[in-house]
C-alpha positions in Angstrom: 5.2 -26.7 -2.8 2.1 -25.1 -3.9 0.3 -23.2 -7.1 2.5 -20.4 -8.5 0.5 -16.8 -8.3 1.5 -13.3 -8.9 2.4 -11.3 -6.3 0.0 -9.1 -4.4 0.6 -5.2 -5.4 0.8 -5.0 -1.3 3.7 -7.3 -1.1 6.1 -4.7 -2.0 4.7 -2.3 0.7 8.7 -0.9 2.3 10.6 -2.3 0.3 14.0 -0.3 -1.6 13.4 0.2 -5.3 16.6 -2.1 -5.7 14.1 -4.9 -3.8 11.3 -4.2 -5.6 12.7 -4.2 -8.9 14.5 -7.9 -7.6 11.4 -8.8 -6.4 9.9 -7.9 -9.9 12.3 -9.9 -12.0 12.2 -13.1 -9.9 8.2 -12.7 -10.2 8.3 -12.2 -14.3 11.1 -14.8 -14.2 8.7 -17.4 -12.2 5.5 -16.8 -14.3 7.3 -17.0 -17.8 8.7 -20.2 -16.6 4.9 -21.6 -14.9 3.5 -20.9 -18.6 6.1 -22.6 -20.2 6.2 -25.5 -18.0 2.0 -25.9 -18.0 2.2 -25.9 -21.7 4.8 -27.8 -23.2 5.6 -30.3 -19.4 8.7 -29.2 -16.9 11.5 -31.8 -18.3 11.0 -30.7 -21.5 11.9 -26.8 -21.0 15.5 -25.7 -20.5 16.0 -23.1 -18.0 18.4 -20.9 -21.5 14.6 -21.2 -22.7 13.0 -19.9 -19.7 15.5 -16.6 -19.2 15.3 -16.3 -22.9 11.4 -15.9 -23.3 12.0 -13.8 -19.9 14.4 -11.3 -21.4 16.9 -12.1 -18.9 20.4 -14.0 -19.0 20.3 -17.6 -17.6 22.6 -16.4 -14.7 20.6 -13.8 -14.0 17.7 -17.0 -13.5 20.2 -18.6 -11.1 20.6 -15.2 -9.3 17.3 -15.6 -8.5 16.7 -19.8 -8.1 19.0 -22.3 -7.0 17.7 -24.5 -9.6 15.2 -25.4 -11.9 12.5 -27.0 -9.9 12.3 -24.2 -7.6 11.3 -21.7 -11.0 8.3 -23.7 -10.3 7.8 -24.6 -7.0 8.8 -20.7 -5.6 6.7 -20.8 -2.5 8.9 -23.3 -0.6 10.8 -20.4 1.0 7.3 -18.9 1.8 6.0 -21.9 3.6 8.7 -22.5 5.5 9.0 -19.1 6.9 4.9 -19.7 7.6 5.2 -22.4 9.2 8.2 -21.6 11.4 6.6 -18.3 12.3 3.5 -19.6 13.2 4.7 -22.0 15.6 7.0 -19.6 17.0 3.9 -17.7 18.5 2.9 -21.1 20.2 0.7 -20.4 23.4 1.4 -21.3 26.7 -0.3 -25.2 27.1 -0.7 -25.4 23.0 0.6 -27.8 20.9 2.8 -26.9 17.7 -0.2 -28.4 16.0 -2.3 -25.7 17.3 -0.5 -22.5 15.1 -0.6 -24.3 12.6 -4.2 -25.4 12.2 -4.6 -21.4 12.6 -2.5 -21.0 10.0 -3.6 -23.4 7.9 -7.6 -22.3 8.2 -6.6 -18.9 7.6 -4.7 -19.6 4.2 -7.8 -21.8 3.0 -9.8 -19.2 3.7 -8.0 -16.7 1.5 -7.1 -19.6 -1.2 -3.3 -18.9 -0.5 -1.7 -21.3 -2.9 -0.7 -23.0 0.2 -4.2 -23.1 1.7 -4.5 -26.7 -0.1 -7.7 -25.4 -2.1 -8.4 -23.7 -5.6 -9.1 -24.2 -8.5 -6.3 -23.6 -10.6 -4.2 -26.3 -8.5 -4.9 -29.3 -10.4 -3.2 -27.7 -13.3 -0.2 -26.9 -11.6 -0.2 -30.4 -9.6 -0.4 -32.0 -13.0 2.7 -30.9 -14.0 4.6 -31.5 -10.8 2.8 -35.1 -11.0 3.9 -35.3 -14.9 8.1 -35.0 -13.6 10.3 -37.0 -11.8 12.1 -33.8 -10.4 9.5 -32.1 -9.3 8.0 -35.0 -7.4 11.5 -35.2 -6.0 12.0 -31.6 -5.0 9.0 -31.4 -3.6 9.9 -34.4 -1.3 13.2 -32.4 -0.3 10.5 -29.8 0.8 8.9 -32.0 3.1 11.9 -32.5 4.9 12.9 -28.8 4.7 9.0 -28.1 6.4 9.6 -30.8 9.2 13.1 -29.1 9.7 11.9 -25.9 10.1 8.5 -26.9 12.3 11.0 -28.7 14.7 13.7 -26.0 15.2 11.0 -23.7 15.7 9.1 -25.2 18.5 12.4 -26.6 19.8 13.2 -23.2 20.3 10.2 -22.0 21.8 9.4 -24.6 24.5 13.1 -25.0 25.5 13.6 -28.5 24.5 16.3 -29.9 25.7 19.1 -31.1 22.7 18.0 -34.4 21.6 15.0 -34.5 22.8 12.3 -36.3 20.0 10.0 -34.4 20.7 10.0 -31.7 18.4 11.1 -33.7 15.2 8.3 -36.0 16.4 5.8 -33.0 16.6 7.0 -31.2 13.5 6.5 -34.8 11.3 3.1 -35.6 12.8 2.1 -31.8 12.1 3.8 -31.7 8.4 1.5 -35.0 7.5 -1.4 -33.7 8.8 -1.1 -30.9 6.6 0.0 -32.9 3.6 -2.9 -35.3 4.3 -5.2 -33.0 4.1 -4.0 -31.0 1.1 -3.7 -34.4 -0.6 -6.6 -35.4 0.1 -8.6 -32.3 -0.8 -6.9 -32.4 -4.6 -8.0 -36.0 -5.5 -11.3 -34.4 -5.4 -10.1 -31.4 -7.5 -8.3 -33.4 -9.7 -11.4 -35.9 -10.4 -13.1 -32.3 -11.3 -15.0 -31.2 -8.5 -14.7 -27.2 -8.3 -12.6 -25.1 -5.5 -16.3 -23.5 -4.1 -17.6 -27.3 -3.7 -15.3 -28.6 -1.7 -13.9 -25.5 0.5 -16.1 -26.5 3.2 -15.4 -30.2 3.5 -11.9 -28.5 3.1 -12.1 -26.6 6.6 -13.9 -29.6 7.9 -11.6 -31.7 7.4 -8.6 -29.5 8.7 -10.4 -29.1 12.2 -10.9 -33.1 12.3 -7.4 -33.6 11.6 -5.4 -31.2 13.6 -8.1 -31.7 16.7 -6.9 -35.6 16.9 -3.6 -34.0 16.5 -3.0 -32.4 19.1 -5.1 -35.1 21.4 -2.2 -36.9 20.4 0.2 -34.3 20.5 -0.9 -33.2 24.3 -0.6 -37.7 25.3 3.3 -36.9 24.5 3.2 -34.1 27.4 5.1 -32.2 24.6 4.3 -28.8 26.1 3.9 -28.9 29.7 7.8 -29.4 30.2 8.8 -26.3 28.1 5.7 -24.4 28.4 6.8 -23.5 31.9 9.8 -22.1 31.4 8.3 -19.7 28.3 8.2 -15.9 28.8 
């Protein structure tokens, strides 16, 4: 879904030592396999090559991801759980849209991997570019982030079941986010540097997700749940 990077010392802040030493395996298991893939293209690496150069079995690989695309895209879980949270703290009279433009600024402005900006991106968006099943995975994620975006603020505005609305919202919000991410790596793909384009970056998220939610508030998406919020 985004560029693979190593995970923050921080991140294991609580955790068990059973968890952390999890957490550890899936991390060496993820970066052994982003090397491998960057060098040498994802179709043409076997995940019994992956867990091999990892010094793990290949079950233990599966343990850890479903399947083979997702030793490369790792941060879908991540962005769902994001995205889902973010809208969940929805204020009263916002759009979805909103949250997510917070979140969204907020991850540019660390380069996240799934701020849409850096400059180690267009390598790893070579290689998902380079494979069918990457391309196709990373459709499936799409849907996954429009699933999650719509439950969320279906729950927190008390939509009523089968309402559009919220699969509505959660598609026009997943786009704008997409667009602009898309639209930001054509530039870093074509060579421009991560520092040169951050601004227009954050530019062009506030132009975005403020006609967003123009649109988003000429649906009357919030008024009729916001009400009946805590």
């Amino acid at each position: 879904m985004a560029p693979h990077h190593t995970t923050a010392a921080g991140d294991d802040d609580g955790l068990s030592l059973r968890e952390r030493k999890k957490r550890q395996t899936r991390q060496r298991i993820s970066d052994v396999a982003t090397r491998l893939f960057a060098a040498r293209g994802f179709d043409k690496v076997t995940v019994a090559e992956v867990a091999a150069a990892a010094d793990v079995s290949t079950m233990t690989v599966f343990n850890h991801f479903a399947r083979k695309e997702d030793l490369f895209l790792d941060r879908i879980p991540e962005a769902l759980g994001l995205f889902a949270g973010a809208v969940r703290e929805l204020r009263p009279g916002e759009t979805a849209a909103a949250p997510v433009r917070r979140l969204f600024l907020g991850l540019a402005e660390a380069r996240h991997p799934l701020g849409g900006v850096g400059d180690t991106f267009p390598a790893f968006w070579r290689v998902v570019l380079d494979s069918p099943a990457l391309r196709a995975r990373v459709r499936e994620a799409v849907e996954e982030l429009e699933n999650a975006v719509a439950q969320a603020f279906a729950e927190t505005t008390g939509a009523r079941p089968g309402d559009p609305v919220p699969r509505l919202t959660a598609a026009l919000t997943v786009t704008a986010y997409r667009t602009v991410c898309a639209t930001t790596m054509a530039r870093l793909l074509a060579g421009e540097r991560a520092d040169d384009v951050a601004p227009g970056h954050r530019a062009l998220i506030e132009r975005t997700f403020g006609a967003l939610e123009e649109a988003l508030r000429a649906l009357g998406d919030p008024e009729e749940g916001a009400a009946g919020r805590p």
